[in-house]
Backbone as CSV, one residue per row, in Angstrom:
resi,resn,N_x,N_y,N_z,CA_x,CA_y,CA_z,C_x,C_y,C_z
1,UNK,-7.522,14.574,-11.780,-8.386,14.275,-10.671,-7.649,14.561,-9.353
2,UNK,-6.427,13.908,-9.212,-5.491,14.364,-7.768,-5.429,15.831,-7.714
3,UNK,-5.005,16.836,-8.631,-4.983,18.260,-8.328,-6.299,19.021,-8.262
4,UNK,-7.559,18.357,-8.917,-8.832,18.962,-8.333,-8.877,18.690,-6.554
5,UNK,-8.401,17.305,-6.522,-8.984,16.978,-5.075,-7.713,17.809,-4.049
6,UNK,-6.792,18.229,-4.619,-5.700,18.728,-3.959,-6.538,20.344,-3.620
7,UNK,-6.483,20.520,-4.767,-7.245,22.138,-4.855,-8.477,22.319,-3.693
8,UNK,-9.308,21.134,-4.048,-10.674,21.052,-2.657,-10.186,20.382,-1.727
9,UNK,-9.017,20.159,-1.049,-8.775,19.793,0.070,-9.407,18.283,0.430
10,UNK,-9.395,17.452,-0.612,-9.667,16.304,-0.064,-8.868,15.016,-0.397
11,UNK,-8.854,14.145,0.680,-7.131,13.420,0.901,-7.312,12.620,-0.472
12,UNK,-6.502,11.666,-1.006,-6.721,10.474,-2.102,-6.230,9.601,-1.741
13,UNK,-7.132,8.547,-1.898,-6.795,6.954,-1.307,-6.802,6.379,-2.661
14,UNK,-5.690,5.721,-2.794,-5.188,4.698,-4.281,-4.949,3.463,-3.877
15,UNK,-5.983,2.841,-4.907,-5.602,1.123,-4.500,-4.454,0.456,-5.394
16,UNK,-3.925,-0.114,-4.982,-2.438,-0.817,-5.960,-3.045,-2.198,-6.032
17,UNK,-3.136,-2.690,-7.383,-2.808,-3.784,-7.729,-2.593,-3.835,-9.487
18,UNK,-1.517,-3.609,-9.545,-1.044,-3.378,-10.759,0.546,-4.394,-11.333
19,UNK,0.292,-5.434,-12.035,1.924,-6.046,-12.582,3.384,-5.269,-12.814
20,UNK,2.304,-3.799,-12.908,3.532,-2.824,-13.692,3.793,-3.054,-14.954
21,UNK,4.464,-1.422,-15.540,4.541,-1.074,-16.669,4.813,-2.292,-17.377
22,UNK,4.419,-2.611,-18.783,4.645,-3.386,-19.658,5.800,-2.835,-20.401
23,UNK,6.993,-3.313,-20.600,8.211,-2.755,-20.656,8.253,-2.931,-22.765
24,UNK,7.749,-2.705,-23.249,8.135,-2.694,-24.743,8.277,-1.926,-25.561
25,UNK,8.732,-1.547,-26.646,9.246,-0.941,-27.702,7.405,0.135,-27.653
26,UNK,6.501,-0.622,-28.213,5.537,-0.104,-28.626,4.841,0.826,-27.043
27,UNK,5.205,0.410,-25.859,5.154,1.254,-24.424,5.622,2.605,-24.692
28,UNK,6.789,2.551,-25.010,8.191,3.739,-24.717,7.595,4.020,-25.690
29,UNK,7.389,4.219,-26.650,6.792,4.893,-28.359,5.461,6.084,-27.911
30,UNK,4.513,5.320,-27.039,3.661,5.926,-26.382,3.978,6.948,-24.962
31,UNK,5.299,6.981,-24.677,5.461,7.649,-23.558,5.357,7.491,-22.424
32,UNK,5.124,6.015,-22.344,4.706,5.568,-20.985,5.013,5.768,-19.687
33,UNK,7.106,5.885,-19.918,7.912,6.354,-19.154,7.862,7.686,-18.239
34,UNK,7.556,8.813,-19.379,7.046,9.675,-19.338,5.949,9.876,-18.302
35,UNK,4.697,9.023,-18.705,3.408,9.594,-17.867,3.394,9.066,-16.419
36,UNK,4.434,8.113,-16.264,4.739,7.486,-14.966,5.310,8.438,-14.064
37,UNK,6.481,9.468,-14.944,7.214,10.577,-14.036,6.196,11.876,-13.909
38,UNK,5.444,12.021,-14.626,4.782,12.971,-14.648,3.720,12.838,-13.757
39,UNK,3.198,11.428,-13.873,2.444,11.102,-12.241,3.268,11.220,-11.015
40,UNK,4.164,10.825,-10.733,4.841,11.325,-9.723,5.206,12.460,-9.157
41,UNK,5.623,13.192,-10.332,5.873,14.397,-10.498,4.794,15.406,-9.274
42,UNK,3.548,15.030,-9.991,2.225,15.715,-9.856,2.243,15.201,-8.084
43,UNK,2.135,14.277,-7.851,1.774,13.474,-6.611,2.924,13.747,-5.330
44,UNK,3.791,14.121,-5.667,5.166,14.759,-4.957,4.642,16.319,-4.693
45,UNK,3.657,16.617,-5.493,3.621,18.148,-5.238,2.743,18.785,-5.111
46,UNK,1.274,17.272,-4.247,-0.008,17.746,-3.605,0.352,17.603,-1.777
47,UNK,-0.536,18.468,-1.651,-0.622,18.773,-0.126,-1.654,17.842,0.937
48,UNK,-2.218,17.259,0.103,-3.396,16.632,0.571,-2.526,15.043,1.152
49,UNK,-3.376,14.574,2.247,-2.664,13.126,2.613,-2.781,12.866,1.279
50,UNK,-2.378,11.450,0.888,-2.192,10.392,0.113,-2.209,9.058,0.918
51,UNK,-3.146,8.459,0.610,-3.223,6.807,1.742,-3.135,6.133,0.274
52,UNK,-2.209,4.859,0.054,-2.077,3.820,-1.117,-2.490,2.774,0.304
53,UNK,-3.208,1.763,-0.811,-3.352,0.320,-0.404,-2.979,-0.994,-1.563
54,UNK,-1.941,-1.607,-1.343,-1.583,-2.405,-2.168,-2.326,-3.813,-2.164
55,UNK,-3.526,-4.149,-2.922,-4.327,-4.917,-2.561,-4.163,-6.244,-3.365
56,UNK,-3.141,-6.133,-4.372,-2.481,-7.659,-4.915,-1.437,-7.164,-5.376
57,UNK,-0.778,-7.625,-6.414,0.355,-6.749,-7.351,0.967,-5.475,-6.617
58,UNK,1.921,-5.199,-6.567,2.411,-3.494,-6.672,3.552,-3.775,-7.262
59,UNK,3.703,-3.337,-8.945,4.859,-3.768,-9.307,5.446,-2.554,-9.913
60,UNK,6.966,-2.523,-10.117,7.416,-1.804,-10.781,6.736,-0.058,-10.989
61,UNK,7.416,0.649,-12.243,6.659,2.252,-12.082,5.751,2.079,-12.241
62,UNK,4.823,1.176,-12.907,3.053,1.655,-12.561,2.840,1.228,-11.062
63,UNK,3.117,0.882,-10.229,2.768,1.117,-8.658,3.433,1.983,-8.179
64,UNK,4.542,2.632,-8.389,4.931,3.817,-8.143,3.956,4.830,-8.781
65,UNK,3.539,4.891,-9.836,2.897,5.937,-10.213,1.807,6.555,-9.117
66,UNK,1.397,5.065,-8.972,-0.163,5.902,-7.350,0.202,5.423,-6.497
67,UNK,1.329,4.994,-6.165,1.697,4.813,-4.759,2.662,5.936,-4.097
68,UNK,3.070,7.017,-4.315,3.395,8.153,-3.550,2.945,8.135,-2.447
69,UNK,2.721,7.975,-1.628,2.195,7.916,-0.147,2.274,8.805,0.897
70,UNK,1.422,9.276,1.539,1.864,9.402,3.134,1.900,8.036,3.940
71,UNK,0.646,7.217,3.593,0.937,6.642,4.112,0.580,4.923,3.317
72,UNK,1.389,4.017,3.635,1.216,2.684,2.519,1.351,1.497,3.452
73,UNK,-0.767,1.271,2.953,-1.202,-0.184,3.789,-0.940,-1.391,2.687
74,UNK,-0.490,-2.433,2.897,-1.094,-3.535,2.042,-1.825,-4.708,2.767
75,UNK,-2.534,-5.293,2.187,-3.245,-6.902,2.431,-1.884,-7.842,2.520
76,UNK,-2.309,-8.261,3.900,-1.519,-9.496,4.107,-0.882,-10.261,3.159
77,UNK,-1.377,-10.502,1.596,-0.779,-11.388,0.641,-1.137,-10.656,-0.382
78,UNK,-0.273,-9.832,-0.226,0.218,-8.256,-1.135,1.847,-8.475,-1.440
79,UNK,1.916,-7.974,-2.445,3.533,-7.969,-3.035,3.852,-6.748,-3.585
80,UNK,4.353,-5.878,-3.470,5.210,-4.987,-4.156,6.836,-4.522,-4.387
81,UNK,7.148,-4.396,-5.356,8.077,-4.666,-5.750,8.855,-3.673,-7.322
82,UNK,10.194,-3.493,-7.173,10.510,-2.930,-8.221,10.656,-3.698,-9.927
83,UNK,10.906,-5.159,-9.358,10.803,-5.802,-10.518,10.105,-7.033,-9.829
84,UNK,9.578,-7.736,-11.240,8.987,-9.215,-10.785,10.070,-9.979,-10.678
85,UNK,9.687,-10.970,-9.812,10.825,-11.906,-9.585,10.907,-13.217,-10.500
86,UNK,10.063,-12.905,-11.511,10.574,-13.771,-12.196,11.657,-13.006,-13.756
87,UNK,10.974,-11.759,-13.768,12.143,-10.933,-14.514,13.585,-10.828,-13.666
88,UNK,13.446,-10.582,-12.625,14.949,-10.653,-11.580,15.695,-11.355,-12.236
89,UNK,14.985,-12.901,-11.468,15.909,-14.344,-12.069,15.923,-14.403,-13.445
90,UNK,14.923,-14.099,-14.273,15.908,-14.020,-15.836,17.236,-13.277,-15.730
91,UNK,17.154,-11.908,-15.443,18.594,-11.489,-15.487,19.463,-11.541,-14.540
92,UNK,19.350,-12.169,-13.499,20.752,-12.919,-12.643,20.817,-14.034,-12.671
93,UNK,20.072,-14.896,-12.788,20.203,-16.367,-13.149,20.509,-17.130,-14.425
94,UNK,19.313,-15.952,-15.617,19.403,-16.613,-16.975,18.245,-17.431,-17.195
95,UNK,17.398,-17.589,-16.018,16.030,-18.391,-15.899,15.334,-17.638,-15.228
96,UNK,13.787,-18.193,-15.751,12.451,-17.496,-14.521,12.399,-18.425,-13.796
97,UNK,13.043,-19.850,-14.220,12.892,-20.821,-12.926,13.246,-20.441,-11.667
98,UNK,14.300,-19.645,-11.460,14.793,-19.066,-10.088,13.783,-18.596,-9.786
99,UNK,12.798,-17.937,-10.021,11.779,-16.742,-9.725,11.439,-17.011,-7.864
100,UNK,11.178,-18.294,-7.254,10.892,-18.791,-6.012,12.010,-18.214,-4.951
101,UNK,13.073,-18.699,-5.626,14.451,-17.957,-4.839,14.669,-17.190,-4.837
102,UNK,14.327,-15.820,-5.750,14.321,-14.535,-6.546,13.466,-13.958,-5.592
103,UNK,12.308,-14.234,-5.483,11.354,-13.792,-4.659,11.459,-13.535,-2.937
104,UNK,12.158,-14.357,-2.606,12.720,-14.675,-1.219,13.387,-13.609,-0.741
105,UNK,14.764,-13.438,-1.911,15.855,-12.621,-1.620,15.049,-11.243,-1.807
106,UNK,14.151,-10.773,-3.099,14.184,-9.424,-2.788,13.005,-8.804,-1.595
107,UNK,12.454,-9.882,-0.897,11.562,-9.379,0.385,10.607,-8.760,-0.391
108,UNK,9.461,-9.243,-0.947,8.438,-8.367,-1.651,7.146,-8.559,-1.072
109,UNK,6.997,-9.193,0.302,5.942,-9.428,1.118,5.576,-8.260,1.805
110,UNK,4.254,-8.291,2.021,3.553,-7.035,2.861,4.392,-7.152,4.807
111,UNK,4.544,-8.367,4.450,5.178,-8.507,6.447,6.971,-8.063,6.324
112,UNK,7.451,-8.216,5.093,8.514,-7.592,5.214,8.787,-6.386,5.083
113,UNK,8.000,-5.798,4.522,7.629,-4.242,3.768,7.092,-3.721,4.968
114,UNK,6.420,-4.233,5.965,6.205,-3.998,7.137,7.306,-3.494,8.118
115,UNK,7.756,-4.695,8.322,9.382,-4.896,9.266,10.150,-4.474,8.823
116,UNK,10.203,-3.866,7.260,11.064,-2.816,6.923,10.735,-1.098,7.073
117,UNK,9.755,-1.027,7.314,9.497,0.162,7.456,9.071,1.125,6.334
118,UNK,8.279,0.303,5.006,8.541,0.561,4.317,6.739,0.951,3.950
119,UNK,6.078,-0.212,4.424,4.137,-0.216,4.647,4.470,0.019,6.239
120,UNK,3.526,0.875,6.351,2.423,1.175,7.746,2.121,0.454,8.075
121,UNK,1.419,-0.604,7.553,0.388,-1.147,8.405,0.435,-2.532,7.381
122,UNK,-0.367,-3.616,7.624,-0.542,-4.494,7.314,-2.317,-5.383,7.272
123,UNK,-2.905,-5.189,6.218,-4.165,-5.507,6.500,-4.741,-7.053,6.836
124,UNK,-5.442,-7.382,7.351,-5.986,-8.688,7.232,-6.257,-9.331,6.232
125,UNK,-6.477,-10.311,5.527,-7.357,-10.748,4.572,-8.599,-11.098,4.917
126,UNK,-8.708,-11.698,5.957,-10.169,-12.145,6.433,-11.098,-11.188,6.764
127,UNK,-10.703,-9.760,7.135,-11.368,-8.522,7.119,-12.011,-8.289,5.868
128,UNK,-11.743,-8.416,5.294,-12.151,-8.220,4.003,-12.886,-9.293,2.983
129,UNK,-12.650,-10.623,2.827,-13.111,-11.687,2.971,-14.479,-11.875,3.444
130,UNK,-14.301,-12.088,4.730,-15.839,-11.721,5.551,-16.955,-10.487,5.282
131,UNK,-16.600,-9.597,4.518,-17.636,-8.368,4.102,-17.194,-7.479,5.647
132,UNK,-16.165,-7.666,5.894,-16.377,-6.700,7.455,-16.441,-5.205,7.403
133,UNK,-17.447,-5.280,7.905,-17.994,-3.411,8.059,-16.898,-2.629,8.822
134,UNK,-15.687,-3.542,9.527,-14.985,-2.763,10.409,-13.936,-2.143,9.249
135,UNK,-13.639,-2.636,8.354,-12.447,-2.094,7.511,-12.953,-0.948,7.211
136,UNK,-12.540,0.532,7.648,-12.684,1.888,7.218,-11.862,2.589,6.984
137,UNK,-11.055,3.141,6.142,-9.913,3.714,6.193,-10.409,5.573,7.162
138,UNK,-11.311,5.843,6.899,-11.617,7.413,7.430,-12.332,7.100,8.669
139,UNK,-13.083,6.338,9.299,-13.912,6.391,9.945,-13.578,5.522,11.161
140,UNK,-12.573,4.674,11.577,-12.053,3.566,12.682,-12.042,2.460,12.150
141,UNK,-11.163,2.064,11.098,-11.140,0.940,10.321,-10.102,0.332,10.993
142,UNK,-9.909,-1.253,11.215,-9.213,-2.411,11.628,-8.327,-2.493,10.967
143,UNK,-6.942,-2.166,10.824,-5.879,-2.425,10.358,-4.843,-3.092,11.061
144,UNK,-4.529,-4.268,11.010,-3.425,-4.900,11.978,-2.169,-4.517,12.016
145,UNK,-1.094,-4.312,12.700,0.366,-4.537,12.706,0.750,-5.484,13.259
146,UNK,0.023,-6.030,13.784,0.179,-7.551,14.045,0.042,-8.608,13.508
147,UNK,0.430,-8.863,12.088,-0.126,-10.100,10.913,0.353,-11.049,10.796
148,UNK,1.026,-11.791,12.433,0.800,-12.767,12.531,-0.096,-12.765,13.165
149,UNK,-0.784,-12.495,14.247,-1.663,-13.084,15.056,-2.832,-12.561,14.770
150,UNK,-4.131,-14.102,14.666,-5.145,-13.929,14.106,-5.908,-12.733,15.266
151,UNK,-6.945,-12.536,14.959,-7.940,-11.487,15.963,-8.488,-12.727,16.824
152,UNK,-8.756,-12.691,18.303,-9.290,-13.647,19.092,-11.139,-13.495,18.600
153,UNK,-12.066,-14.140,18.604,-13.290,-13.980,18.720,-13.492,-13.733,19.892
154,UNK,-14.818,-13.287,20.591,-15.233,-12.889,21.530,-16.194,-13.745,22.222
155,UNK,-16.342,-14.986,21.721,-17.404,-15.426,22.306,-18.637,-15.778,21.664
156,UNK,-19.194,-15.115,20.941,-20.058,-14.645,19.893,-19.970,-14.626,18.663
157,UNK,-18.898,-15.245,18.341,-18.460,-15.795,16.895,-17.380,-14.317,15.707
158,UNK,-18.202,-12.949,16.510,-17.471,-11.666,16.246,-16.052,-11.381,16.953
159,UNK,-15.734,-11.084,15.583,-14.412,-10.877,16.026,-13.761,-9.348,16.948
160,UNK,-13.239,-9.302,18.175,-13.212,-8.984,18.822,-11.851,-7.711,19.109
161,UNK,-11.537,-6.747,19.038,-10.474,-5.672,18.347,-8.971,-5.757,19.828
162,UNK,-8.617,-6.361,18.937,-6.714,-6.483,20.008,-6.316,-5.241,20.246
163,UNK,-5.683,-4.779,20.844,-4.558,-3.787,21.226,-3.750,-3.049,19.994
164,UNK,-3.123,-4.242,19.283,-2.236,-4.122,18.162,-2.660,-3.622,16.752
165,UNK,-4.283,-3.655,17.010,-4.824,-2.408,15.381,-4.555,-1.540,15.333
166,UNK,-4.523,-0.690,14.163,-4.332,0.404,14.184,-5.290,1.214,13.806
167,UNK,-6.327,2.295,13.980,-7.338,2.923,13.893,-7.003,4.611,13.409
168,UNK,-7.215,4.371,12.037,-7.238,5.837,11.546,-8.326,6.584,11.927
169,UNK,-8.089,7.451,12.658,-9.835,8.637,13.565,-9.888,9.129,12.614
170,UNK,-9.477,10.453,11.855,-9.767,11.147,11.094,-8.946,11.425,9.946
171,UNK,-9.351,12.267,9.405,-8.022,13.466,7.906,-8.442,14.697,8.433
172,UNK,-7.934,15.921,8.894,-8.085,17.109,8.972,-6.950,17.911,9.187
173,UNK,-7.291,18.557,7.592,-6.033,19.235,7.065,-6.101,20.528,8.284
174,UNK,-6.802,20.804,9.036,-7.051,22.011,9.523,-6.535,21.954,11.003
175,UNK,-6.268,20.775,10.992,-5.353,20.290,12.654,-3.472,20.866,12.816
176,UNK,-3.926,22.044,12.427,-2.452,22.388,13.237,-1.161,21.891,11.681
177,UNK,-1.517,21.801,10.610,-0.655,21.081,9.832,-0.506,20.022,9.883
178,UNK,-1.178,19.224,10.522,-1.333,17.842,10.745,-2.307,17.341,10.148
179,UNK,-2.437,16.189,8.939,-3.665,15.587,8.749,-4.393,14.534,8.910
180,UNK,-4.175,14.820,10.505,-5.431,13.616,11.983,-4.292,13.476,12.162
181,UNK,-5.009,12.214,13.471,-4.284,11.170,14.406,-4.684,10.498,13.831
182,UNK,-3.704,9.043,14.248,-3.650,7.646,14.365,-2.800,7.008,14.949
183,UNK,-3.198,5.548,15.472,-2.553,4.781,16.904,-1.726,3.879,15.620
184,UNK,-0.659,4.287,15.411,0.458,3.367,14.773,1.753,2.611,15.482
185,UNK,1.638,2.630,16.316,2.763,1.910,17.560,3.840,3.198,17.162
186,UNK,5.253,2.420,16.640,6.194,3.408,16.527,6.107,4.118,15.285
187,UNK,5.500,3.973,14.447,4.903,5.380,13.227,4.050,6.035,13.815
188,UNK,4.474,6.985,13.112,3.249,8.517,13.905,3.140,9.639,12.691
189,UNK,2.216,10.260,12.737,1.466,11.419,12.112,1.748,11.394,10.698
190,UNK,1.058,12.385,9.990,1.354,12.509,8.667,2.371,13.639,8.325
């Protein structure tokens, strides 16, 4: 499906919420390893944007598999991560009880993944929550980089667009090698 849409020139948006690969004997037997690199593989070597949104889970190589990115939003209370933190603390602790402390240390929050430079952007939850028509990824959708601070209302009970969103205008592969603008503070272009 990615190299048809590569072939017709049209971008792919992948949603992440995945635990990640199930790590067992009867996995690896099936190749699992395998179809994870081979997704990558493939996804490393389309031309088309790639937008991932990590919308619960992003764990381990199955969120790598569709998370190749140009560019990678998650929901405010989004996690991604190379291992779970409660597998971590089994193998540095010897317990999943650590998993709380485990979790801390390896920064697997969308606001740190943020401040690391690691997600674009950072989505609301209440955008989404609310049925809001403003969330668009192609069309001027509300994406915060600001996830601490709520959106002010306006008066009118609607919520009212800050400074600090970020608004994807378009995808057009035909812009100069560029595919679109967008107002990302200090990230820029694709």
């Amino acid at each position: 499906m990615m190299k048809y849409a590569d072939r017709h020139g049209f971008p792919i948006i992948t949603f992440i919420d995945t635990p990640g690969a199930f790590a067992d004997l009867k996995s690896e037997e099936l190749s699992q390893g395998e179809a994870i690199a081979q997704n990558l593989r493939t996804m490393f070597s389309l031309k088309v944007p790639i937008i991932s949104v990590v919308t619960g889970e992003g764990g381990s190589g199955g969120a790598l598999a569709i998370g190749c990115a140009n560019k990678l939003f998650m929901l405010e209370n989004s996690a991604f991560y190379v291992t779970s933190p409660e597998a971590c603390a089994a193998i540095l602790w010897k317990s999943a009880q650590a998993a709380p402390k485990t979790a801390e240390k390896l920064r697997i929050t969308a606001q740190e993944h943020y401040r690391f430079k690691i997600a674009d952007g950072v989505i609301l939850n209440f955008l989404i929550e609310a049925g809001s028509s403003t969330l668009n990824l192609t069309g001027g959708g509300a994406i915060s980089q600001g996830y601490n601070n709520p959106f002010p209302t306006n008066g009118s009970g609607s919520v009212s667009q800050p400074s600090n969103v970020v608004i994807i205008e378009h995808l057009d592969p035909s812009a100069g090698g560029s595919y679109g603008s967008a107002a990302y503070g200090s990230h820029s272009g694709y």
